[in-house]
C-alpha positions in Angstrom: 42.9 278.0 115.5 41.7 274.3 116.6 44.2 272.4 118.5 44.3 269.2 118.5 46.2 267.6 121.1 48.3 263.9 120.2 49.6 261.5 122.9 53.1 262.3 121.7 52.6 265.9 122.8 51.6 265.2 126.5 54.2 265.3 129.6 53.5 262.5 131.1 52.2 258.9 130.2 49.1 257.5 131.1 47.3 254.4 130.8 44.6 253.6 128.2 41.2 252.4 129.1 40.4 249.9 126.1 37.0 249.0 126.4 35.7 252.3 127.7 37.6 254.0 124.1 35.0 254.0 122.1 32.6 256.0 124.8 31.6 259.5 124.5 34.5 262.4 125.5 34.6 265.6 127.0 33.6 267.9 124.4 32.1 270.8 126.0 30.2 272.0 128.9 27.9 270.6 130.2 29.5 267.3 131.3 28.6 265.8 134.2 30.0 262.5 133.8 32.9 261.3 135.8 36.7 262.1 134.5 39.1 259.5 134.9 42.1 261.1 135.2 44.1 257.8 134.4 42.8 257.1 130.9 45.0 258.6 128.2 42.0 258.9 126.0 40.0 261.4 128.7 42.7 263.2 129.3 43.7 264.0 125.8 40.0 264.9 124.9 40.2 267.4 128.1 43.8 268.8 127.3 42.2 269.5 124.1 39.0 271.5 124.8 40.9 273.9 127.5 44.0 274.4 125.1 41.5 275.4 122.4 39.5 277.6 124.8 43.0 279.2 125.8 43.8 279.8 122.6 46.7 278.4 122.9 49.2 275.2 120.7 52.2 276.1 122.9 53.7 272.9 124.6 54.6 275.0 127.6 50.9 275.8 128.5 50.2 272.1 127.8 52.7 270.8 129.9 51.1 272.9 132.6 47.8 272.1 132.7 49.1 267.9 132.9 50.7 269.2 136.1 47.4 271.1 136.9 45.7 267.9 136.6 48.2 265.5 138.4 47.8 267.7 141.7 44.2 268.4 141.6 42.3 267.8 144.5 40.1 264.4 144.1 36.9 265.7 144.8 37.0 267.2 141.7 35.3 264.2 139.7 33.2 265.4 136.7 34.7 266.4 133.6 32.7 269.8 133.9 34.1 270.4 137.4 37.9 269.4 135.7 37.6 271.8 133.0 36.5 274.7 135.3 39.7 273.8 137.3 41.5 273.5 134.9 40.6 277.0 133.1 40.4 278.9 136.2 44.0 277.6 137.5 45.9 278.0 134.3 44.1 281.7 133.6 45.9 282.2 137.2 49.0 281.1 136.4 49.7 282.6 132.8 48.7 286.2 134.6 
């Protein structure tokens, strides 16, 4: 099952980063490029590699890892470090 993750599916809105668009996105570890946590287009790519790696198209587990994301602590900066977090916490939290 690929999921594929669409604006219109996330919780909250975020900006979009126009000229940076086009670049490269998360799509699998290694990554240790920064994560901009305020582009739409990095978050999507994210929310779409850990909901596939969850196994999961359910809104509610979506939903949780925006909020995941929205509280995380700064110093996590590189999409591979976000994507560990972001595993590791919502493997917590659906236990």
């Amino acid at each position: 099952m690929a999921v594929a993750v669409k604006a219109s599916d996330l919780k909250y809105r975020y900006p979009r980063d126009i000229a940076r668009r086009e670049e490269p996105k998360f799509s699998g570890l290694p990554d240790p490029a920064p994560f901009n946590r305020h582009d739409m287009y990095e978050v999507l790519a994210m929310m779409t590699v850990v909901m596939n790696e969850l196994g999961s198209d359910d809104g509610r587990d979506l939903h949780m890892l925006e909020d995941i994301l929205n509280v995380a602590p700064g110093f996590i900066a590189t999409r591979e470090e976000v994507y560990d977090y972001l595993i590791g916490t919502a493997r917590e939290c659906r236990r």
